[in-house]
C-alpha positions as a Markdown table, in Angstrom:
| # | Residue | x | y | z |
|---|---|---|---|---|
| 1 | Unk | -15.5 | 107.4 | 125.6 |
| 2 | Unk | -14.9 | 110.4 | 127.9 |
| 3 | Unk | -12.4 | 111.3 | 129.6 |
| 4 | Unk | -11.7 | 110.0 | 133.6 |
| 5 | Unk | -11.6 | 112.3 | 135.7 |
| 6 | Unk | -8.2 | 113.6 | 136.8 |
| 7 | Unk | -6.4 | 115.8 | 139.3 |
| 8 | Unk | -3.9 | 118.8 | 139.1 |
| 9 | Unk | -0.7 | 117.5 | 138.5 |
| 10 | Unk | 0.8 | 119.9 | 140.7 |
| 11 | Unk | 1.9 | 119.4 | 144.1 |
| 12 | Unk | -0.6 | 120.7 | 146.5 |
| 13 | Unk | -3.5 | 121.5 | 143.8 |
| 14 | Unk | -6.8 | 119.6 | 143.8 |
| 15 | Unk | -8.3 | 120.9 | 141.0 |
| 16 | Unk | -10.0 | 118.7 | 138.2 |
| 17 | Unk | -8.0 | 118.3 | 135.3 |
| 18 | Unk | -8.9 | 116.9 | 131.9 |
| 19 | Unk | -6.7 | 119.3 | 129.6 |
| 20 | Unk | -3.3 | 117.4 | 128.6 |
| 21 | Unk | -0.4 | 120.4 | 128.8 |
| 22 | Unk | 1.5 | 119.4 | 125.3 |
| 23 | Unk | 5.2 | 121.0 | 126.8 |
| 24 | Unk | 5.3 | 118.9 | 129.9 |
| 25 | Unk | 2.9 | 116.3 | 129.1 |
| 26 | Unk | 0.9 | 116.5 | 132.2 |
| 27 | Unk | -2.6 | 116.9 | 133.2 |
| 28 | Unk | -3.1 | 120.1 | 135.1 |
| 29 | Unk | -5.8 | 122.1 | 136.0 |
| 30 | Unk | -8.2 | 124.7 | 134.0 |
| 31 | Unk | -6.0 | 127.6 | 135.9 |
| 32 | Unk | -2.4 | 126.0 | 136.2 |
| 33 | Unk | -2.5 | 125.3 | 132.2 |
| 34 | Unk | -3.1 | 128.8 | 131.9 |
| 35 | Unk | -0.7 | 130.4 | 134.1 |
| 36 | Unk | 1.6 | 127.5 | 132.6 |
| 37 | Unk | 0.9 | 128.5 | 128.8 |
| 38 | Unk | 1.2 | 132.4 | 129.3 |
| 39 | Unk | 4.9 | 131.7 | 131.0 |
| 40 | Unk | 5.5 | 129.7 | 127.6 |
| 41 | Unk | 4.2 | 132.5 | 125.9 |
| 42 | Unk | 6.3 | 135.5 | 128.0 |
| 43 | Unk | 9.2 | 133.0 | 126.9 |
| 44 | Unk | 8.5 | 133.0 | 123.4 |
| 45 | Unk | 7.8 | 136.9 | 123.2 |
| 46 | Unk | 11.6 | 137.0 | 124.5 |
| 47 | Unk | 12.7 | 134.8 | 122.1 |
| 48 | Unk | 11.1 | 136.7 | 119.3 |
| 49 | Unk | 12.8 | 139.9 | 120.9 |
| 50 | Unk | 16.3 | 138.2 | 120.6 |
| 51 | Unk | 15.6 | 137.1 | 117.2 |
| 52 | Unk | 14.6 | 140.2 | 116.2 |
| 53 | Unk | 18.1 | 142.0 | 117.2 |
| 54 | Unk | 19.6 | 139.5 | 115.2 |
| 55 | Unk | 18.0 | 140.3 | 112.4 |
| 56 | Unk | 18.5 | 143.7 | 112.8 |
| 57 | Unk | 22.1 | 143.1 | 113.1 |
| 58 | Unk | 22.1 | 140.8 | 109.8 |
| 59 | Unk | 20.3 | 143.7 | 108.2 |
| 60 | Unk | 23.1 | 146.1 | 108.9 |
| 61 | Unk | 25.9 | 144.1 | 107.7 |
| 62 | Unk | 27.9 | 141.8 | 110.1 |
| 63 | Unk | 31.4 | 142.8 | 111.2 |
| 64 | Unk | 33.5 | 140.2 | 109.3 |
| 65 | Unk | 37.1 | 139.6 | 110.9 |
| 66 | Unk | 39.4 | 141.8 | 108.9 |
| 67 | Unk | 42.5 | 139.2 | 109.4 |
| 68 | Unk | 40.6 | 136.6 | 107.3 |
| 69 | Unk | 40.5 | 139.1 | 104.1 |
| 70 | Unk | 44.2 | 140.5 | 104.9 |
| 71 | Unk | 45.5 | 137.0 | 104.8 |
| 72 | Unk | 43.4 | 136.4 | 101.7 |
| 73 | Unk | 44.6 | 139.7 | 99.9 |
| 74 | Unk | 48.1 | 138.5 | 100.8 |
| 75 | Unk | 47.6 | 135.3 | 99.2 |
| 76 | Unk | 46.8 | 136.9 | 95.9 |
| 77 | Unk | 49.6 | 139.5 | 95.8 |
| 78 | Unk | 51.6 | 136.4 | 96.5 |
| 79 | Unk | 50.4 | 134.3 | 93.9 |
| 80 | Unk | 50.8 | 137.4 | 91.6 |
| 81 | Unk | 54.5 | 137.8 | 92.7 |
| 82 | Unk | 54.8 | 133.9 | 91.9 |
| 83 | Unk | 53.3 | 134.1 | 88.4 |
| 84 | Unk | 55.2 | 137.4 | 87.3 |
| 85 | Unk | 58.4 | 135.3 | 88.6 |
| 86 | Unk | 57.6 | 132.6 | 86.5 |
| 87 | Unk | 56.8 | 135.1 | 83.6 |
| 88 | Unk | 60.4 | 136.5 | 83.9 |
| 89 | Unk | 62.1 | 133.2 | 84.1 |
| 90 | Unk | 60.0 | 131.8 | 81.1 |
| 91 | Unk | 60.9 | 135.0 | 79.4 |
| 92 | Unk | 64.6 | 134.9 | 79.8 |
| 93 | Unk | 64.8 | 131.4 | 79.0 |
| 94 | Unk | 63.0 | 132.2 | 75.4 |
| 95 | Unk | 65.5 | 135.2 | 74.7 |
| 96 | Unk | 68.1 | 133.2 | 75.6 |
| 97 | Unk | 67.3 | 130.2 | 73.2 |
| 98 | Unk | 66.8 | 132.9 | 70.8 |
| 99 | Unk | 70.2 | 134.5 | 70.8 |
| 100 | Unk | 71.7 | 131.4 | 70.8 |
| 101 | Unk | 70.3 | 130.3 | 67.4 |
| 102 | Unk | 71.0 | 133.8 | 66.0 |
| 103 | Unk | 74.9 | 133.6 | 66.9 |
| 104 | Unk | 74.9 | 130.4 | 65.5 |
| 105 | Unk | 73.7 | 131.2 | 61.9 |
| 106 | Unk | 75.8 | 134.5 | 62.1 |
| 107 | Unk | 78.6 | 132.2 | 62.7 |
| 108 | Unk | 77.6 | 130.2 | 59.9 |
| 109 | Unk | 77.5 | 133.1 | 57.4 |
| 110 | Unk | 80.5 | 134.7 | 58.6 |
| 111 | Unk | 82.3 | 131.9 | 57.9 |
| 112 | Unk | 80.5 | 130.9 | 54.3 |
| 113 | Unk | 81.4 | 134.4 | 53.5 |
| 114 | Unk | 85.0 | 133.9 | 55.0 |
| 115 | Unk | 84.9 | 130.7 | 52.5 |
| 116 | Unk | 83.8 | 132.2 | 49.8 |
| 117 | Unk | 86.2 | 135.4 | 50.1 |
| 118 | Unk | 88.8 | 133.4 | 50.1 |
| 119 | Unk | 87.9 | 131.2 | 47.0 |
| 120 | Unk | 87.6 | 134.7 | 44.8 |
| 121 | Unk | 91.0 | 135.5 | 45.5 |
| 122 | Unk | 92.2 | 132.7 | 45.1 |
| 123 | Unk | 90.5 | 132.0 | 42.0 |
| 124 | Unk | 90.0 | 128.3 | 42.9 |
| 125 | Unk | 86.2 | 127.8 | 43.4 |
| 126 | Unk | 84.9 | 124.8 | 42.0 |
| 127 | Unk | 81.2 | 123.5 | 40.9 |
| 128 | Unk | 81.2 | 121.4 | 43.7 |
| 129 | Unk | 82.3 | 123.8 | 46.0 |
| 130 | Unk | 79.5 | 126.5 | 45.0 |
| 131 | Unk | 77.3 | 123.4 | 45.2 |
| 132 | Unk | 77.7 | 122.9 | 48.9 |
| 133 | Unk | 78.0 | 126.4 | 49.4 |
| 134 | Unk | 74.2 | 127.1 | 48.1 |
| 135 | Unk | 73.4 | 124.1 | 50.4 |
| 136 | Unk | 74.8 | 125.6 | 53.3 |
| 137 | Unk | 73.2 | 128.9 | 52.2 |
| 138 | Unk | 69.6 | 127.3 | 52.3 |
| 139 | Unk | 70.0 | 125.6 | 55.4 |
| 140 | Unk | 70.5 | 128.9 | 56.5 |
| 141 | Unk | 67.6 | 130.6 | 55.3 |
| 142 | Unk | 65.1 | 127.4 | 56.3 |
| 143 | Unk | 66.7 | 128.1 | 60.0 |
| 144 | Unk | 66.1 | 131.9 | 59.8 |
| 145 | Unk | 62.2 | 130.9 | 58.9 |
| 146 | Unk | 62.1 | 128.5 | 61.5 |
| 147 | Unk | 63.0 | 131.3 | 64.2 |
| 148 | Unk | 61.2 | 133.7 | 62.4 |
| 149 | Unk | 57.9 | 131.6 | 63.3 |
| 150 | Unk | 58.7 | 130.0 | 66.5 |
| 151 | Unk | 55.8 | 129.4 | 68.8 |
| 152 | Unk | 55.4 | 128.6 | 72.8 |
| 153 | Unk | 53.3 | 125.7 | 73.8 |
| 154 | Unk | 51.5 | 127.5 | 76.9 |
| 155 | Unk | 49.2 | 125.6 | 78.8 |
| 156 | Unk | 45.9 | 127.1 | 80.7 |
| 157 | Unk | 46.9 | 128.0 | 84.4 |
| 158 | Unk | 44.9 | 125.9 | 86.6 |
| 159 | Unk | 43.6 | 126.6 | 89.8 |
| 160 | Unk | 42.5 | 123.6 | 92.2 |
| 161 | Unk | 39.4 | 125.5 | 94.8 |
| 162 | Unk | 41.4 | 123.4 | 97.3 |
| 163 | Unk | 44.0 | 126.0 | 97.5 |
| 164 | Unk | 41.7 | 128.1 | 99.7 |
| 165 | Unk | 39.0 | 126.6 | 101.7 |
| 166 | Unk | 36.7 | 128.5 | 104.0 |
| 167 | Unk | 35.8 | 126.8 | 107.2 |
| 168 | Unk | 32.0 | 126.1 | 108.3 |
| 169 | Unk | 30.4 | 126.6 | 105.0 |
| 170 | Unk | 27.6 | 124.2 | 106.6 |
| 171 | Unk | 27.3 | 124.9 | 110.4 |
| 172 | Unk | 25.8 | 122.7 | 112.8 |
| 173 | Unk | 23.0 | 126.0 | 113.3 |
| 174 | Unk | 22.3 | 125.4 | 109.8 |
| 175 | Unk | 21.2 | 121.5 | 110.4 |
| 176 | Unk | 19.4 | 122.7 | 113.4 |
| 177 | Unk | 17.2 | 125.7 | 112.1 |
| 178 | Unk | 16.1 | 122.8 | 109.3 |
| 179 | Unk | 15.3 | 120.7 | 111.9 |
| 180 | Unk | 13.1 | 123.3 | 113.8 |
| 181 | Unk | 11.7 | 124.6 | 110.3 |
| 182 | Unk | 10.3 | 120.7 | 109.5 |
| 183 | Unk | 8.7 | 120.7 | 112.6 |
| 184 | Unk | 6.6 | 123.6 | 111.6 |
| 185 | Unk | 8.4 | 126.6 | 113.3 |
| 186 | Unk | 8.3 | 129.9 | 110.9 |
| 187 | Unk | 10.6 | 132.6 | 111.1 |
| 188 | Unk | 10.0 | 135.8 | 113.1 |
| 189 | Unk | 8.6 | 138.0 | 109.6 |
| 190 | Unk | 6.0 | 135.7 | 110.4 |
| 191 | Unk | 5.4 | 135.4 | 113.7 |
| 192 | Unk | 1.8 | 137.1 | 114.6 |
| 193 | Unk | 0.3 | 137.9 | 118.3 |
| 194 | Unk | -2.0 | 135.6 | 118.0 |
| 195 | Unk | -0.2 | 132.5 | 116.4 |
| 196 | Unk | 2.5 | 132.6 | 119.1 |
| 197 | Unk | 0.0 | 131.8 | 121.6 |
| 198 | Unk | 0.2 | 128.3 | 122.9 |
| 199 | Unk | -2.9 | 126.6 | 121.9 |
| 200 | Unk | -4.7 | 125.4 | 125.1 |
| 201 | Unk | -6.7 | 122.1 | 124.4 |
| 202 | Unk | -9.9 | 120.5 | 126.5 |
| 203 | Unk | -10.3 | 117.1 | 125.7 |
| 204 | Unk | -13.8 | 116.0 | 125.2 |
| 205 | Unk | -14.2 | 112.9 | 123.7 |
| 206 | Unk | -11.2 | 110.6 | 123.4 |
| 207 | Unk | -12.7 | 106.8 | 121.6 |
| 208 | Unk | -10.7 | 103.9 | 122.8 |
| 209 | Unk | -9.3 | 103.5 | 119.0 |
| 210 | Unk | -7.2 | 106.9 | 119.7 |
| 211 | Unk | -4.2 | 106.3 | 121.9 |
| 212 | Unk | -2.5 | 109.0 | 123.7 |
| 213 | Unk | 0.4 | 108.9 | 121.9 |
| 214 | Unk | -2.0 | 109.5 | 118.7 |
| 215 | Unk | -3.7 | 112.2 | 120.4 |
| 216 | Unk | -0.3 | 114.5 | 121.4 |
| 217 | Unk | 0.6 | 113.8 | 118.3 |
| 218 | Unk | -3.0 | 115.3 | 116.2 |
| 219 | Unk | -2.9 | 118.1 | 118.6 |
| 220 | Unk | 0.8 | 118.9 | 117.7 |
| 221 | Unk | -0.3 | 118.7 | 114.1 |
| 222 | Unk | -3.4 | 121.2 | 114.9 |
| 223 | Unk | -1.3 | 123.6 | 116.5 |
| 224 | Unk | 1.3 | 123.4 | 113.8 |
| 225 | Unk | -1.4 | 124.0 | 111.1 |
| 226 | Unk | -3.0 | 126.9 | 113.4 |
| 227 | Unk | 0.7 | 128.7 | 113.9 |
| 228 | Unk | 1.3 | 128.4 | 110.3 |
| 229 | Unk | -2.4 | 129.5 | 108.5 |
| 230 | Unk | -3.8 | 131.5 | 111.4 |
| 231 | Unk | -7.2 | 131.1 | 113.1 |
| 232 | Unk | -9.0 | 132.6 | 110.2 |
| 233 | Unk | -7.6 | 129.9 | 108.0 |
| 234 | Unk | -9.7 | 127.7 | 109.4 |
| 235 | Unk | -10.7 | 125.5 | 105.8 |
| 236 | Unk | -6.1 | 125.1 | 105.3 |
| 237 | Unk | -6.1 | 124.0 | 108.9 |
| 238 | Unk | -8.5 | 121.2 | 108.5 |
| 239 | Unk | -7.2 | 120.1 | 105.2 |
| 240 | Unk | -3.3 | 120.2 | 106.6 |
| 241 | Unk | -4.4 | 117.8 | 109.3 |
| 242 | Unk | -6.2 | 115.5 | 107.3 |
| 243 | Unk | -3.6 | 114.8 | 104.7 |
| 244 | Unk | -1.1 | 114.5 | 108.0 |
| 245 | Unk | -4.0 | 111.9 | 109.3 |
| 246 | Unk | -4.2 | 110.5 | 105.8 |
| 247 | Unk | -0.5 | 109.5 | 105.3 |
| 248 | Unk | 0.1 | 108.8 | 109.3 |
| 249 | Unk | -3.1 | 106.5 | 110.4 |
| 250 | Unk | -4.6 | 105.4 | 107.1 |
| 251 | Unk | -7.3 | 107.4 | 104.6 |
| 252 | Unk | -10.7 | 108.4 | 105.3 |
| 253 | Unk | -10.2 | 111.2 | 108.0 |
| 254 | Unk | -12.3 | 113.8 | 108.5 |
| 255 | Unk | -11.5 | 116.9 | 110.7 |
| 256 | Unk | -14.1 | 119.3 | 111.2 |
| 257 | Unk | -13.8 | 122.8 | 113.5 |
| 258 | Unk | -16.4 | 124.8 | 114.1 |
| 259 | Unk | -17.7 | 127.1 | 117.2 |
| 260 | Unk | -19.0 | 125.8 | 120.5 |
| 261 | Unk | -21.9 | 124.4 | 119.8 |
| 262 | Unk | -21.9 | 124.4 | 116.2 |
| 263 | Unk | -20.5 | 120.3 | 116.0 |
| 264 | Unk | -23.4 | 117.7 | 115.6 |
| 265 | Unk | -23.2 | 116.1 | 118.5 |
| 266 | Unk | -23.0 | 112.4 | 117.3 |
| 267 | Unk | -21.5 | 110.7 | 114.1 |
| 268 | Unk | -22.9 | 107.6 | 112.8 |
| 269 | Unk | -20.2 | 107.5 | 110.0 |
| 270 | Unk | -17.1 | 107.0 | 112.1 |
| 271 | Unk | -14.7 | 103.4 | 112.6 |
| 272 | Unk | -13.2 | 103.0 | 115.9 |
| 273 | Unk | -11.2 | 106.6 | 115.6 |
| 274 | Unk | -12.4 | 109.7 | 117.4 |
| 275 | Unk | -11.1 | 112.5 | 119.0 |
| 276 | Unk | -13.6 | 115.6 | 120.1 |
| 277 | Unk | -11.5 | 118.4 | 121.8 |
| 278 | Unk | -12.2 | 121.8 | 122.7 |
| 279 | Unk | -9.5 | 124.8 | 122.1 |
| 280 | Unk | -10.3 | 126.9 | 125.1 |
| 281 | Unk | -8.8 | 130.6 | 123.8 |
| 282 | Unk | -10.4 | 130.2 | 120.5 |
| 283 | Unk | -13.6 | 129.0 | 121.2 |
| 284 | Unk | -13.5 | 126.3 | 118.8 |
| 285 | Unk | -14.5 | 122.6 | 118.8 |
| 286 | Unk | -12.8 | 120.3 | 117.1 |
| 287 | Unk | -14.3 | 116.7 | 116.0 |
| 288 | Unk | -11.4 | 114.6 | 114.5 |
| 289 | Unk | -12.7 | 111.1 | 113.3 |
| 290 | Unk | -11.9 | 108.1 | 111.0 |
| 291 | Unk | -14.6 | 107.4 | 108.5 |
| 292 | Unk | -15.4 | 104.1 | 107.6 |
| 293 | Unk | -14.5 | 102.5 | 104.0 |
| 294 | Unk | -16.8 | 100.8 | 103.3 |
């Protein structure tokens, strides 16, 4: 079913419009579309221009607020201080313990000596008291091994990453440019003069089974395919679209694009879905239909 025919939707223009513009979503004329499309485009060249200086500034290394790495240096000669504190205390603590058992078996074998001095001049020793005097000597030696081989228990120092956080790992720019990537917008490497263009669409044909809503959303998908393979790419374009049409509106889609002209004029294969649309600056014609399953 074609098109109605429809006026300018601009104030004070009474040109004939069939073409749909996709930004504002109204019907203008053959002239206003243009005139509205090459502002869209004079905005997106400045875009790419902005874009481009901050890539160029990414390139060259961004200035990084110094008083974020002096605080961090500070934490580490602090945490440096804290462990060689800790160290000392630990230390003195051992040498400590360690001088307090020596004194004690000194004592011990001052005073066995002391014992047994005394018992030569006296000439009074006794089995039994050389008995316990052996013992004593033994305990002594087991304690001197004991020392000998002492042994810290020292545990792994753990660090919990909560100690230091760094704010905005995830910004809310980084959940945006996904956003805008899913919907098909590259980056400026690979931006071209000619994909940047806004496509400018003619509707043709519009069957009663495609509803308008369907038909903004196919052309979004065209123009999405176009921007990403460019126009020479014109095989990828019609395969993108048709698996889109595939898993959006059901199987059996067929998207063909040739040159004005070129399209066979009717389809005898088609259901109640067809869309025939014309893209004005490259001179193509588009036939976008729904073949039938059986």
């Amino acid at each position: 079913m074609a098109s109605s025919t429809r006026s300018c939707s601009l104030n004070g223009c009474k040109g004939a419009s069939g073409l749909l513009c996709l930004c504002c979503q109204q019907y203008l004329c053959l002239n206003h579309l243009i005139e509205h499309d090459d502002l869209i485009h004079a905005q997106l060249l400045s875009l790419t221009d902005e874009i481009n200086s901050l890539s160029h500034q990414l390139k060259n290394n961004i200035v990084i607020e110094q008083s974020c790495l002096t605080d961090l240096n500070q934490w580490r000669e602090n945490a440096h201080h804290s462990i060689d504190e800790f160290y000392k205390r630990k230390r003195e603590q051992f040498e400590e313990l360690i001088q307090r058992r020596r004194n004690k078996q000194q004592k011990e074998s001052n005073e066995m000596l002391m014992k047994i001095t005394e018992l030569i001049l006296k000439q009074e020793g006794t089995q039994e008291e050389i008995d316990s005097i052996e013992k004593s000597i033994k305990f002594i030696e087991k304690d001197i091994n004991e020392l000998r081989h002492i042994h810290l228990n020292v545990n792994q120092l753990l660090i919990n990453d909560n100690l230091i956080s760094i704010q905005n790992e995830t910004t809310n720019n980084d959940n945006h440019l996904r956003k805008q990537q899913k919907r098909g917008i590259t980056s400026p490497d690979n931006l071209s003069s000619e994909s940047t263009k806004m496509a400018k669409w003619q509707i043709i044909t519009q069957n009663s089974g495609i509803t308008d809503a369907m038909r903004i959303n196919i052309l979004n998908a065209l123009r999405i395919s176009i921007d990403t393979h460019g126009s020479l790419k014109t095989f990828e374009i019609c395969k993108d679209v048709k698996n889109w049409l595939d898993e959006s509106y059901g199987k059996y889609w067929c998207v063909i694009i040739g040159n004005y002209g070129e399209c066979s004029s009717d389809f005898t294969y088609f259901g109640g879905k067809r869309l025939r649309i014309n893209e004005v600056d490259l001179k193509w014609r588009i036939d976008i239909f729904q073949q039938t399953s059986s």
